[in-house]
C-alpha positions as CSV (number, residue, x, y, z in Angstrom):
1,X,23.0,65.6,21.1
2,X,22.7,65.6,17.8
3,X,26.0,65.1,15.6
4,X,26.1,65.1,11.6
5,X,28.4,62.0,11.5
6,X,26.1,59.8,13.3
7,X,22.3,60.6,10.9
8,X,23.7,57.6,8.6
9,X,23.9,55.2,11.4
10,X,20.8,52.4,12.0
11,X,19.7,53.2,15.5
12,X,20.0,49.8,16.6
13,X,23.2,49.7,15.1
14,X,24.7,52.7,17.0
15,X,22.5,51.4,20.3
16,X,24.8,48.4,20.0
17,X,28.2,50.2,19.7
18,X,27.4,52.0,22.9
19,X,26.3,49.4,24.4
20,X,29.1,47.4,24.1
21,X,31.2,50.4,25.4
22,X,29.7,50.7,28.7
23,X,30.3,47.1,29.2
24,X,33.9,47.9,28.5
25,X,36.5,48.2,31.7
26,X,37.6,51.8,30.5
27,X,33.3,53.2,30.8
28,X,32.7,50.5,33.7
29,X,35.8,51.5,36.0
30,X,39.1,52.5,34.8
31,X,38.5,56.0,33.4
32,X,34.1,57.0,33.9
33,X,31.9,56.8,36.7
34,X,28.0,55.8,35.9
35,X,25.3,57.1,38.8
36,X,22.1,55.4,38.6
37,X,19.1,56.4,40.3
38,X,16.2,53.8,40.8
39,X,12.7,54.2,42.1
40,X,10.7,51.5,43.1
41,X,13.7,49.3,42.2
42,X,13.8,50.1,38.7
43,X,16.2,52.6,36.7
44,X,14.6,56.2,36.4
45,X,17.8,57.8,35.2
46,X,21.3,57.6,34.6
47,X,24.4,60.1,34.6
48,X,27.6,59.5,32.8
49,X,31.1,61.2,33.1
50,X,34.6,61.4,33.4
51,X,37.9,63.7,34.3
52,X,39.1,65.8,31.4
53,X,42.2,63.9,30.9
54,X,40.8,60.9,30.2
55,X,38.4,61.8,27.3
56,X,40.7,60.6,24.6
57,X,40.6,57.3,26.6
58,X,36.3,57.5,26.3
59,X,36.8,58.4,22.7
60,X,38.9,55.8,21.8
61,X,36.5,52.4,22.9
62,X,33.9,54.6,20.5
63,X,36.3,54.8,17.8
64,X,37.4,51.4,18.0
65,X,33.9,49.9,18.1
66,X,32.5,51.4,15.6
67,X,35.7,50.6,13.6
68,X,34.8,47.0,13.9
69,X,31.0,47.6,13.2
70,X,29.3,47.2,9.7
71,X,26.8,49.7,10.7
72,X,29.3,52.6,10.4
73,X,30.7,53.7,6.9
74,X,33.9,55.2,8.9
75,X,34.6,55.0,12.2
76,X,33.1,57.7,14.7
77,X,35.7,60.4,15.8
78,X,34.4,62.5,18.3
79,X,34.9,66.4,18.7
80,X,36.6,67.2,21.7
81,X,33.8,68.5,24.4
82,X,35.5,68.9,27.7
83,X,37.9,72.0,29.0
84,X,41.1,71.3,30.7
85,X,41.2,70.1,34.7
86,X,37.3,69.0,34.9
87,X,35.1,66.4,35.5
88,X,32.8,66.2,32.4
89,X,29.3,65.5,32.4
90,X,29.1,63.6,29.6
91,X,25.4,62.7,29.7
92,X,22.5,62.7,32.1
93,X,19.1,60.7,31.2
94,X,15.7,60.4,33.2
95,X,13.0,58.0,31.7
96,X,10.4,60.0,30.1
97,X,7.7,59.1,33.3
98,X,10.0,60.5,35.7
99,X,11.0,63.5,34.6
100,X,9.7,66.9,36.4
101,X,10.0,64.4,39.3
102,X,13.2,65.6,40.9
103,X,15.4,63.1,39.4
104,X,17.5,64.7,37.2
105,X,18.3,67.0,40.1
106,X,19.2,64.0,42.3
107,X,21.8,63.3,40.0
108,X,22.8,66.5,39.4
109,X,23.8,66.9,43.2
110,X,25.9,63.9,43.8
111,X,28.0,65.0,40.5
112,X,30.4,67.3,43.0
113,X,31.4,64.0,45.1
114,X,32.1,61.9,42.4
115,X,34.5,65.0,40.3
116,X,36.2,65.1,43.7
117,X,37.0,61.6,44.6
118,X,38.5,61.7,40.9
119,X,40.5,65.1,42.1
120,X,38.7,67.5,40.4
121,X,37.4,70.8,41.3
122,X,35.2,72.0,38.9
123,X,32.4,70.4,36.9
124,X,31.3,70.8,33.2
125,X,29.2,70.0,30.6
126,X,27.8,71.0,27.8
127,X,23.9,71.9,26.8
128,X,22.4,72.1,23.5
129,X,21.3,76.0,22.4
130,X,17.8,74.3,21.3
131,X,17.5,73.1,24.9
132,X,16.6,75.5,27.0
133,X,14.7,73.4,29.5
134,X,17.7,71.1,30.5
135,X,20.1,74.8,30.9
136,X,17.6,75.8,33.3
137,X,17.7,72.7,35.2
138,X,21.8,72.9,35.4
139,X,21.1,76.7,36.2
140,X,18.9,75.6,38.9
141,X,21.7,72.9,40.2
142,X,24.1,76.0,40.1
143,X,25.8,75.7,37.1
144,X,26.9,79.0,35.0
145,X,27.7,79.6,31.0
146,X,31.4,80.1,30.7
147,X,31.5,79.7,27.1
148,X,30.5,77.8,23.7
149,X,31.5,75.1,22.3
150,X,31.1,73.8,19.0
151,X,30.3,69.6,18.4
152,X,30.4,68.5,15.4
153,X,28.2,71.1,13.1
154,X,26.3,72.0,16.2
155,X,26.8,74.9,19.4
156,X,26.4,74.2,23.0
157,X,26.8,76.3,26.1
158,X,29.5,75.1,27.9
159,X,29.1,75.0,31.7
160,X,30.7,74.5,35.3
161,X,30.0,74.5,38.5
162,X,32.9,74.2,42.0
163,X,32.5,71.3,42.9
164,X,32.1,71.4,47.0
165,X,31.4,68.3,49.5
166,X,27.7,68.2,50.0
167,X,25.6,65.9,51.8
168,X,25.3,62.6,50.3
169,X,22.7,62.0,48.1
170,X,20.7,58.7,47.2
171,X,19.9,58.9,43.2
């Protein structure tokens, strides 16, 4: 994702911020769930995400760390980027050896039990217009295009999926 606000911001800088926010109790387990998938017991890839309602929540640990970090000339308000009554996607990430390896997938398909244990029918997330690759892997996972949405100065298709008990699956 690429977001206007963040260009000025030293990468290690910004690496540090979210950092720190997954190490918070809101993105560890009040309010997010994290699904990691290891091979040959290391990390190959990682999926983030959350129920609707409790973006503002997410947004807020951002705001407030980046508030107290010299690295960011204002703090870092983030666009809104889920619809109502679904568990967002936030982001999905598979080391750069792994990928065409089935991993992303894997993660992909134990998304649906997690947005139901939090209550949630319907899954969504956003993909960038310039990224045609990852829409045709959600495509292939069965998500569909139900609309656009703009983050920051930027357009994404916004997707979902029903989220139905599968088997389980071991990312």
């Amino acid at each position: 994702m690429q977001l206007e606000e963040l260009e000025d911001v030293p990468e290690p800088g910004l690496a540090k911020v979210i950092t720190k926010a997954y190490q918070t109790d809101t993105y560890l387990f009040d309010k997010a769930s994290t699904v990691v998938a290891e091979a040959d017991g290391q990390v190959v890839g990682v999926m983030f995400g959350y129920p609707s309602e409790n973006e503002g929540t997410i947004n807020q640990v951002l705001y407030n760390l980046s508030k107290q970090s010299a690295d960011f000339k204002t703090p870092f308000i983030a666009d809104s980027e889920t619809n109502s009554d679904e568990w967002y996607l936030d982001s999905i990430a598979v080391r750069p050896d792994y990928q065409g390896c089935g991993v992303g997938s894997r993660l992909l398909k134990t998304v649906p039990n997690v947005a139901l244990n939090d209550g949630k029918k319907t899954v969504g997330l956003n993909v960038d217009f310039e990224n045609p690759n990852a829409k045709k892997l959600y495509e292939r996972n069965g998500f569909e295009t139900v609309g656009t949405q703009m983050i920051g100065d930027h357009l994404y298709y916004h997707m979902q999926k029903a989220a139905t008990v599968s088997e389980p699956v071991y990312a």
